[in-house]
RODO-2510 file (C-alpha; in nm, 4 decimals, decimal comma):
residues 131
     n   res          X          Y          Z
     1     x     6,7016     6,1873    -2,4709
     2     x     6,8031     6,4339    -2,1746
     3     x     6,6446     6,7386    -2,3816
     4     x     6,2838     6,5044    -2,4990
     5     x     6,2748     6,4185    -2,1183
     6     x     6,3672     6,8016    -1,9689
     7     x     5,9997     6,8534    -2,2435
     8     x     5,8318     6,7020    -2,0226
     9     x     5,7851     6,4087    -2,2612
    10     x     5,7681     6,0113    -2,0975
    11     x     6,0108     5,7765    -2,2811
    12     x     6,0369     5,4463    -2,1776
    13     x     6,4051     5,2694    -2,2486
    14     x     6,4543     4,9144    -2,2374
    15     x     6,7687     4,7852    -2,1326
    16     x     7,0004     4,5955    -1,9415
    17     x     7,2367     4,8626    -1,8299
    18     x     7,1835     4,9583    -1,4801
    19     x     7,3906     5,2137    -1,4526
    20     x     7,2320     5,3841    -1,7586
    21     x     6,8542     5,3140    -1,6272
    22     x     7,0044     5,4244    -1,2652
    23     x     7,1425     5,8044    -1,4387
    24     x     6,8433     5,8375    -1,6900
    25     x     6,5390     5,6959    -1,4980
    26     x     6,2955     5,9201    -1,2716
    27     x     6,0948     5,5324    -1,1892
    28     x     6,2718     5,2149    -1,2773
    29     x     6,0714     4,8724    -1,3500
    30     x     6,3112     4,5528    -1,3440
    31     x     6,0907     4,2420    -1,5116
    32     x     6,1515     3,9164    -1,4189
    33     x     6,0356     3,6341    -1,6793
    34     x     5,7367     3,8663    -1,7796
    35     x     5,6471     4,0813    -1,4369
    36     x     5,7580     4,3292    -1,2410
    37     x     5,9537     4,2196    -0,9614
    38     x     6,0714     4,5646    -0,8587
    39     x     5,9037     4,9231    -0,9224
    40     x     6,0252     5,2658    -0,7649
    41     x     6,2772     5,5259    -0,8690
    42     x     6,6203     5,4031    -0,8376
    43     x     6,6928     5,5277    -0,5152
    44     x     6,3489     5,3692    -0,3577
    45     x     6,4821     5,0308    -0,5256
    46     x     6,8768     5,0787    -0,4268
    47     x     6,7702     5,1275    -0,0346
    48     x     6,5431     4,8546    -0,0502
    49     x     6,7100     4,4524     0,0035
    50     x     6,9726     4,2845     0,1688
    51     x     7,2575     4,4641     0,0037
    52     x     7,5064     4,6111     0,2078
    53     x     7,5810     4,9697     0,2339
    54     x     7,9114     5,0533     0,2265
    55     x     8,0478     5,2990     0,5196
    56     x     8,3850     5,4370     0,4931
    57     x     8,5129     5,6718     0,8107
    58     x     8,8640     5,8325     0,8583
    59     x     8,9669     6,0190     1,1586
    60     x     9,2297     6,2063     1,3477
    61     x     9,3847     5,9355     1,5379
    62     x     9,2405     5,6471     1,3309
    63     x     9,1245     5,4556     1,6379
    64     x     8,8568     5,2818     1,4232
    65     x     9,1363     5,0918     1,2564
    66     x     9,2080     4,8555     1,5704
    67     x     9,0964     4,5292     1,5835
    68     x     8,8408     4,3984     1,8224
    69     x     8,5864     4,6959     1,7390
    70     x     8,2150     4,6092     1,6639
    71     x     7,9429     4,7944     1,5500
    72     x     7,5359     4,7423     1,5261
    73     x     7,4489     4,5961     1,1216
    74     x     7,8036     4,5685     1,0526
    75     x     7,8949     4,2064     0,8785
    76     x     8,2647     4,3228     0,7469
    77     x     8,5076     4,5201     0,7877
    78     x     8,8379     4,6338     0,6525
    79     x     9,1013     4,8923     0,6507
    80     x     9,2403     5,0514     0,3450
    81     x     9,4861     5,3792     0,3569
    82     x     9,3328     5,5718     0,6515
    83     x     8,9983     5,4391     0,6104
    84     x     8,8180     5,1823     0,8399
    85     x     8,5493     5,0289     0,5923
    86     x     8,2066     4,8970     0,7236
    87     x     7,9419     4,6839     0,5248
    88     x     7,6017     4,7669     0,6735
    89     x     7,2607     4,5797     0,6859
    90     x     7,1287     4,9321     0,8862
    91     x     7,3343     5,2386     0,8001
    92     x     7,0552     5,4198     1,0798
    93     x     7,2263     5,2089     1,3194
    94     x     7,6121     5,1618     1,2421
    95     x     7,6792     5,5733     1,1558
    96     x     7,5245     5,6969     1,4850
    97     x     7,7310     5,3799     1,6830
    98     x     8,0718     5,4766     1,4897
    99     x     7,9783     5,8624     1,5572
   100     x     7,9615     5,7898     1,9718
   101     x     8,2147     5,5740     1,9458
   102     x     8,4763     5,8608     1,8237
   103     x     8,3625     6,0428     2,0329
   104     x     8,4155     5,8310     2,3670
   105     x     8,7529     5,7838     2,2372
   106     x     8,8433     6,1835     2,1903
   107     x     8,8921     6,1581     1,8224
   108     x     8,7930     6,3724     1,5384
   109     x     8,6013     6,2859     1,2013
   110     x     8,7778     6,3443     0,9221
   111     x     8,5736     6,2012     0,6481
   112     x     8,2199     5,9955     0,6805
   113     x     8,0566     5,8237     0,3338
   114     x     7,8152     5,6513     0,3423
   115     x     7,7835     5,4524    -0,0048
   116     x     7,3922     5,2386    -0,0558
   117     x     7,4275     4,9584    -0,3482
   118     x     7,4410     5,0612    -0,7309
   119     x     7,1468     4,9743    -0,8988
   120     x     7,3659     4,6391    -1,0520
   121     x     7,4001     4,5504    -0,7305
   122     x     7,0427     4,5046    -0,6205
   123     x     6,9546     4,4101    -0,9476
   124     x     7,1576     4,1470    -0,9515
   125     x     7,0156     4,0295    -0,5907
   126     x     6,6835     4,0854    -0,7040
   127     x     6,6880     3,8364    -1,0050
   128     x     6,8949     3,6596    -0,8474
   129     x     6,6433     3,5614    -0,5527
   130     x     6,3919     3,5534    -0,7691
   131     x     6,4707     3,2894    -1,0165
***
């Protein structure tokens, strides 16, 4: 399919693996009891929603790891190995908060990523909203 598509040829696949449609796609359609519900490509439809983006952050002294911190957008967090782990409604506003913060506290980035929902994910939060 790769080498049809790289011909410049449009195929349209059916099918209910996201992760498939998400690696394959250039434009994604996700149907809902006979319409569209959702049209982009999969990175328009992944940043769209309520699902959380996922931002991990290690650093030098690992001051993010102490209790007690908040951040703009940030409903959760946790702490695994020498990550702190935010879930984000706004990555534009948690990344720029956690960047100042380090800062005011004299420690160094190690390691920023910065992880928007698969295309499961909001797939599954589109249909099920829409139901």
């Amino acid at each position: 399919m790769r080498e049809v598509q790289a011909s410049g040829t449009t195929i349209i696949l059916a099918t209910h693996d996201m992760a498939e449609a998400e690696k394959m796609a250039d434009r994604v359609a996700i149907m809902l009891k006979g319409k569209i519900v959702a049209a982009g490509t999969p990175a328009q439809i992944t940043a769209t929603g309520t699902g959380l983006t996922k931002i991990s952050v290690s650093s030098d002294k690992s001051v993010l790891s102490k209790n007690g911190i908040t951040f703009p957008a940030v409903t959760q967090k946790l702490v695994k190995d020498e990550y702190a782990i935010y879930y984000s409604t706004n990555p534009g506003q948690t990344v720029p908060a956690v960047i100042a913060y380090l800062e005011k506290a004299q420690d160094s980035l190690n390691d920023l990523r910065v992880e928007r929902p698969s295309l499961e994910e909001r797939f599954l939060e589109i249909t099920q909203n829409n139901h």
